[in-house]
FITIDO-39280 format. One record per residue (C-alpha): z negated, y, x negated. Coordinates in steps of 0.02 Angstrom, whole numbers, plus 50000, padded with zeros to 5 digits. Last residue first. Example, Ala and Ser with C-alpha at 12.3 -4.5 7.8 and 13.67 -1.06 7.14 Angstrom:
496434994749316
496104977549385
***
This chain:
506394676152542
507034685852428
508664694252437
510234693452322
512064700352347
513684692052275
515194701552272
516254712452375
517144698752471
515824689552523
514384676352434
512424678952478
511124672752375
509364667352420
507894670252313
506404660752320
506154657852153
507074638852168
508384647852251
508654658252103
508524642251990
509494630452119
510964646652108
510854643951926
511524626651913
512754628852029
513664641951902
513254627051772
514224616051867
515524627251937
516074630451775
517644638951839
517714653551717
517654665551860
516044654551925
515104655251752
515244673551757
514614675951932
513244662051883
512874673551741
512994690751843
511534683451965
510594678351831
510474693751735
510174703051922
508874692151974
508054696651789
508124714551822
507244714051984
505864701151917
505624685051917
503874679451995
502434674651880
501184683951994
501844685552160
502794704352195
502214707952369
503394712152514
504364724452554
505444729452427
506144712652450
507694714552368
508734714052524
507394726152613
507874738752459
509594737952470
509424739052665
508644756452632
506834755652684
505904763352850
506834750752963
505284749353065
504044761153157
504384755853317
505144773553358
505904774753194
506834759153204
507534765253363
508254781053268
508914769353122
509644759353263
510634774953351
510944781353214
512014768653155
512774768353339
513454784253319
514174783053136
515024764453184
515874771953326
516384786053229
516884775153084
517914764353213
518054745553202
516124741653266
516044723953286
514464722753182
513704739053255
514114728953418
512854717253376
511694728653293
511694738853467
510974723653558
509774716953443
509024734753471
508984732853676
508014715653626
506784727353515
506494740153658
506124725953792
504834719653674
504264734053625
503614740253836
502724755753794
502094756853960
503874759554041
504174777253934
504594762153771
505834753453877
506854768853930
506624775653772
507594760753706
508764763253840
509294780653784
509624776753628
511404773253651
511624789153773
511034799253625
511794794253495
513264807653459
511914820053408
511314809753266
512974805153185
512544794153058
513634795052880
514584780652841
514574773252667
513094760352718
514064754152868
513964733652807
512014737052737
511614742552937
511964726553012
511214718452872
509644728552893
509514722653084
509864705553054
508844702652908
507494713953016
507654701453145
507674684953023
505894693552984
505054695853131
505654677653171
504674671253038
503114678953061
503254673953253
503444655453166
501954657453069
500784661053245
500054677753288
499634673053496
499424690753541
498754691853740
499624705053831
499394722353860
500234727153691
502074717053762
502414703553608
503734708753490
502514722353450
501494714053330
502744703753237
503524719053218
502204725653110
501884710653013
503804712052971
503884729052924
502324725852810
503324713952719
502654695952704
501654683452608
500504694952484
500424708152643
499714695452742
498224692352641
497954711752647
498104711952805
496604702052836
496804682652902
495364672752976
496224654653023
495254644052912
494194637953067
492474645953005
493424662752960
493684663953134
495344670253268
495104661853431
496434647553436
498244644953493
499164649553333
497954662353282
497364673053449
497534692253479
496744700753627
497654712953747
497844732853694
496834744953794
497644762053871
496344771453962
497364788654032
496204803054089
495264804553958
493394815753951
492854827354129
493344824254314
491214824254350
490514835054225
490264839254039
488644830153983
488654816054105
490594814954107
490284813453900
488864800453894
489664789654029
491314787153990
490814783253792
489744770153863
491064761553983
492274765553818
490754756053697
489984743053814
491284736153879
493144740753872
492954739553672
493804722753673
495224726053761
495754736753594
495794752353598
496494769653673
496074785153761
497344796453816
497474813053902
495934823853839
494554832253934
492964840653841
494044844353698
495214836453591
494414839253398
492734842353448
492474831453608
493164817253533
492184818553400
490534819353481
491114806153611
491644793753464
489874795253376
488854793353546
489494775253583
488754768353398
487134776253394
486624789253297
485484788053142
483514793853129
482334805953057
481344814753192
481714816753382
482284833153360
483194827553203
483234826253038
484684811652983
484664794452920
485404781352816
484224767252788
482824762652661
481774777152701
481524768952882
482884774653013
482314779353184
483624778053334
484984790553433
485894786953576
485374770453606
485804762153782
484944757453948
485784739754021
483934734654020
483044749254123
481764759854064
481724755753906
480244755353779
480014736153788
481894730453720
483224719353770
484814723053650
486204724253744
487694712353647
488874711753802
489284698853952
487374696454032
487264713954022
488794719654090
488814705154228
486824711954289
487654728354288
489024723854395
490824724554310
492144734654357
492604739154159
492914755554180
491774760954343
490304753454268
489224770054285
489684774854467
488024783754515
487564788754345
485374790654328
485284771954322
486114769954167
484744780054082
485564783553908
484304780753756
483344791953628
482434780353506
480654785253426
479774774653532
480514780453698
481334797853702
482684800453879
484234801653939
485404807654082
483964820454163
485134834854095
484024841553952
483984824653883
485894822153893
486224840553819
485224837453696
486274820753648
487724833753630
487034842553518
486334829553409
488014821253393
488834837753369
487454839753210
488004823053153
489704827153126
490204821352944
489214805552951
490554799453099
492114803352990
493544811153077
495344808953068
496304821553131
498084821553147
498204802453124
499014794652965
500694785853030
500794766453020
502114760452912
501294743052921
500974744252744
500124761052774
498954752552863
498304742352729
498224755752589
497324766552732
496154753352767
495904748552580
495264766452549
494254767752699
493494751252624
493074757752436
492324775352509
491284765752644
490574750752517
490204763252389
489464777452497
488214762052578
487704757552382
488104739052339
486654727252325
487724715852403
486604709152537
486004726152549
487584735552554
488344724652702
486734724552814
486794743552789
488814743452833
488534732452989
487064741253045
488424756453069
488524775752975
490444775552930
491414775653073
492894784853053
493944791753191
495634791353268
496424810053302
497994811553389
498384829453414
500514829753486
501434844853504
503264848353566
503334833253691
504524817253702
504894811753516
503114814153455
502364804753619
503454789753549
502794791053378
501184791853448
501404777153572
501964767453429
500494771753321
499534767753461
500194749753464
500084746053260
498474752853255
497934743853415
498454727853329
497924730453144
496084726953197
496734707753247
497674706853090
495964710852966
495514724752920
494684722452740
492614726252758
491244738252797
492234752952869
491984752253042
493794754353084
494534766353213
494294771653422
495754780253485
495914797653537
497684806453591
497804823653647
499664830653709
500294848753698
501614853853775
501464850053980
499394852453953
498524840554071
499844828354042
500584817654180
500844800654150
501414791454299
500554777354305
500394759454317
498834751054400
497184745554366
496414763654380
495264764654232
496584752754133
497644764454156
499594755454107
500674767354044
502214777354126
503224788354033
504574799054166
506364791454164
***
């Protein structure tokens, strides 16, 4: 079947059709580095990087580039109430981000541009703007003149009095009009800031992802992604700078936006206790499991992240890895699996539909488990591990899952070699028949969180 995604500039499903038939260009919008992601920025992450991996198995060549932004109030209000330096705070968070996301086994982005490093396209392409009619100098600032694009608002399908009463638009003498936006504003000695035409200043938010869009994709791309959240002001912004500069028909095509995520029923805050970063997360659970957890709900759906989801992420990938731990011996046979992946790409090409894809996964573990014949078993071992790779799970060896490779070692917790010592004692104690003491020892595993597994080949171990 032909990939269809959800346009959120069209309100319908549609046909994707590429602008270049081999070569597809991917943008979507990435962390203000000021502080730790937290679970609800891992979500578009987690979805895109799907998509990407999905675009990577359907078409020759695939740019995705997902910038930086490193130049935001946030960051200078950061650095001066820590009395950190703005390169500090920006170098030590892009760090963490990548350490974070490559937890969730999310792919690094072709390109992945820094807003500070292309100031001069910002500039550029603000020119352009001016020299256009589309914006104008008012006390220092360059803004946007909403009023000079006859269908600005066409994203988000809001009226402009709904825009501004609905977004942070800061009211402000010099504009012309209220929904008008920065482009380009003054910066005292104390802030970041750039030479410029207009004098020494910083860019705004909205122009930093058209510049490097335009650089590293072009002046028309295929996708556009986020999450629901950047709909308006920043994509409706980002819409109207670059058609402005470029032309009508001009910038994405395809506007893919991820639904909202809540904390077991509630809006996600650090004043309700329910404020989690991925790096909490990673000190409970596997990355593979915070990542499924994620796309076990449909990404254009409301996320309700609750323990229990947590949970079940993990019995999956139990099942799934155990499934392939009994055919370990048995090579895959990749070309044989076609027809038994085929419905997960079905699933995926219908607007990246996971949850359909993971219940069609289920379904070839369970007959990967009944399997009788190694070439039965070989094809539909590749099958999963070939699924896995599409979602982006089943990265490990099952020995490794088992022993909770995954997940964070706490402090004070046993050790590999130490499970094993204890594991071979209560196997000892049981061929002697001291059942007692052999009972004794399966409380202290269990009591460490590990669980034990009795069959015919021996006892295996896995934490919890």
């Amino acid at each position: 079947m032909a990939l269809c995604v959800y346009n959120t500039l069209t309100r319908t499903k549609d046909t994707f059709v590429p602008l270049e038939p081999d070569h597809i260009r991917m943008y979507v919008c990435g962390p203000t580095v000021y502080d730790r992601a937290h679970i609800g920025n891992a979500r578009p992450v987690v979805v895109f990087d799907t998509l990407y991996r999905l675009l990577k198995c359907l078409y020759p060549r695939v740019t995705y580039a997902r910038n930086i932004t490193d130049v935001d109030d946030k960051i200078n209000a950061r650095a001066k109430e820590s009395g950190r330096t703005i390169r500090d705070i920006t170098e030590e968070t892009t760090a963490h981000y990548h350490e974070d996301m490559d937890a969730l086994n999310a792919l690094r982005p072709d390109v992945e541009p820094r807003a500070t490093e292309h100031i001069a396209e910002m500039i550029a392409l603000i020119s352009v703007l001016i020299d256009k009619g589309h914006a104008y100098t008012a006390d220092g600032h360059v803004l946007f003149s909403v009023a000079s694009m006859a269908d600005y608002g066409a994203l988000s399908r809001r009226s402009q009095d709904e825009m501004i009463a609905g977004a942070r638009v800061e009211v402000a003498p010099y504009k012309k009009d209220p929904g008008d936006f920065v482009l380009w504003k003054p910066s005292s000695d104390d802030l970041p800031g750039w030479d410029s035409p207009w004098g020494r200043g910083r860019p705004g938010w909205h122009i930093e992802c058209s510049a490097m869009s335009g650089k590293y994709l072009g002046e028309s791309f295929d996708i556009h992604g986020g999450g629901q959240d950047l709909v308006f002001p920043h994509h409706e912004n980002e819409i109207a700078q670059s058609t402005c500069a470029h032309g009508p028909g001009t910038f994405a095509r395809y506007w893919m936006h991820n639904g909202y995520l809540m904390v077991e029923g509630e809006k996600m805050s650090k004043s309700l206790g329910n404020f989690f970063t991925v790096h909490d997360l990673l000190a409970k659970a596997p990355g593979e499991a915070i990542r499924l957890t994620l796309l076990a709900t449909h990404y254009h759906q409301p996320l309700n992240w609750t323990d229990e989801g947590l949970l079940q992420a993990r019995q999956t990938l139990d099942r799934f890895y155990t499934a392939l731990s009994r055919v370990s011996e048995v090579p895959a046979d990749d070309d044989g699996a076609e027809a038994v992946l085929q419905p997960v790409l079905d699933a995926l090409q219908d607007d990246l539909n996971t949850p359909a894809a993971i219940a069609v996964m289920h379904d070839i573990a369970g007959r990967l488990n009944k399997a009788e014949t190694r070439g039965e078993q070989a094809i539909l071992k590749s099958a999963l591990q070939q699924a896995g790779g599409l979602l982006g799970i089943l990265a490990m060896t099952p020995e490794a899952w088992r022993r909770g490779a995954g997940s964070a070692t706490k402090e004070g917790a046993v050790n590999d070699a130490e499970i094993d010592a204890l594991v071979a004692a209560r196997t000892a104690a049981r061929a002697g028949r001291n059942f007692a003491e052999a009972d004794r020892l399966r409380k202290e595993l269990s009591s460490n969180g590990i669980l034990l597994e009795d069959g015919p080949n021996g006892t295996l171990w896995r934490r919890e």
